[in-house]
Every structure is written in structure tokens, then in C-alpha cells.
N, C-alpha and C positions, 0 to 999 in steps of 0.2 A: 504494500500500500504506500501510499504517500503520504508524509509530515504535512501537516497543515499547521496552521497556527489557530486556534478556537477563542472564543468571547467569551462574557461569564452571560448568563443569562439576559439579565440587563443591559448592558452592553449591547447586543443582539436584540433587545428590542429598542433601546433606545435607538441604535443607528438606524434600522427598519420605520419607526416612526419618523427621523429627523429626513428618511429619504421620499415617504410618502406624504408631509406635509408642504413638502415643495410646489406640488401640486394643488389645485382645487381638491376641496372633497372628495375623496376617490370611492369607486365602487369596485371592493375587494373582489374577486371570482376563484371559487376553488369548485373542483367535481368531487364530489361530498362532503362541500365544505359546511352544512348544516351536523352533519353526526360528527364529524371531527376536526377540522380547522378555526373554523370560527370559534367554536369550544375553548379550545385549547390557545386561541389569542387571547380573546377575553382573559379566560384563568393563569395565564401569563402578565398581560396584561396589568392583574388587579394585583398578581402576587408582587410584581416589582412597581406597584403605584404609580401605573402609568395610566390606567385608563379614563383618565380625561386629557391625558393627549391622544390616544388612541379613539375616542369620541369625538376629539377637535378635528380631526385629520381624514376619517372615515364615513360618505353617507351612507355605507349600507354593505350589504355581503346579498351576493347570486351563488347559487348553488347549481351549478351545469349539469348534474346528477337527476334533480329535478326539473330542472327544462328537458331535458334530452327524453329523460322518462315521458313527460308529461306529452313531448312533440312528436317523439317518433315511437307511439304505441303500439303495437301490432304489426310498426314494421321490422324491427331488430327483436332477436329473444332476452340478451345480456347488453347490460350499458356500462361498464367496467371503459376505461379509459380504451384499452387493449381492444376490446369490441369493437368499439365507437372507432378508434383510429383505424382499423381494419373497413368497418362500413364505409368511414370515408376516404379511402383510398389511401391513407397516412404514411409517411417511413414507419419503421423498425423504431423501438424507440427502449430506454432502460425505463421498464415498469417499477414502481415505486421508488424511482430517483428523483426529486423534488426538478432539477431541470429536464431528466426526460420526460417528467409529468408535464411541467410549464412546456414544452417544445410540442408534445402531443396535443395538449389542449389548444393552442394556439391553433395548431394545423386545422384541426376537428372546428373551431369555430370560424376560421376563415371560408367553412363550406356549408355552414349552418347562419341559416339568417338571423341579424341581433334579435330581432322585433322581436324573435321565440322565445329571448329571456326574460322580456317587459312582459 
């Protein structure tokens, strides 16, 4: 493997919020980020007394899991990022690697109309 160099918790979410408050409001998107992302910001979030920056910084979380569900019913049997990148034509991606997830998601909704998340 490779030496990396790691944050302490804080640290990691402080630079994460000092880099999304650059921004307007942002609207988070994770594919199941209602059972576990969101979750797990939040509860991060409160443990390092951050969440009224994290409030300041965020209008809101989309769950891709749910739209996908919600839009393509009856037409895929499995919505697992790996499905979805499959149905939509996607590369090869590393499944539960935080950037092959963000690289697959991206693909998959460059081919999936916004409106289906509103």
C-alpha cells in the first residue's frame, strides 16, 4: 500500500466544510446517502461542533438511490451503483472506493435527466 498522510477527524471536516462554503448553498448528493452519508455527516458533524457550519454551508442532501428507484421502476431489477453504471453504459469503476463511487455517479447522472431528482 501507500503512506498517506491522515487528518484527525476535525481537521477533515473542518477543511471539507471550509471547501464547500466557498460556494452558495450546496446541495450534497450521495447514492444512499439517506441510510448512510448524511447520517454519518450530521453525527460527525455535531461530534466535532461543527454543525452550524455545516447548516450554514448546506441546502439540503439528494439521495440518487431514491430517485433512481423511484424513476427507473420496473425497468432495472438492482440499483447498486455497479447496476446503474452497467445500465448506463459506464467504465469499470472500484466499487466502494469513495472516488470510484464519485467517478461512477457522475457518469450515471450525466445520462439521467436532473429534473428526476427535483
Amino acid at each position: 500500500g501507500k503512506l498517506v498522510t491522515s487528518s484527525t477527524l476535525r481537521e477533515g471536516m473542518e477543511s471539507f466544510l471550509d471547501f464547500i462554503s466557498q460556494f452558495p448553498k450546496v446541495l450534497l448528493v450521495a447514492h444512499n446517502g439517506k441510510a448512510f452519508d448524511m447520517k454519518v455527516l450530521i453525527h460527525q458533524a455535531r461530534h466535532c461542533n461543527l454543525e452550524a457550519k455545516l447548516v450554514a454551508a448546506v441546502a439540503g442532501f439528494a439521495d440518487t438511490l431514491l430517485a433512481f428507484r423511484y424513476q427507473l421502476k420496473g425497468q432495472i431489477a438492482k440499483f447498486t451503483l455497479g447496476a446503474l453504471n452497467s445500465h448506463f453504459k459506464g467504465p469499470e469503476f472500484a466499487a466502494h472506493d469513495a472516488a470510484g463511487d464519485v467517478s461512477a455517479l457522475q457518469h450515471i447522472m450525466t445520462k439521467f435527466p436532473a429534473t428526476a431528482l427535483a
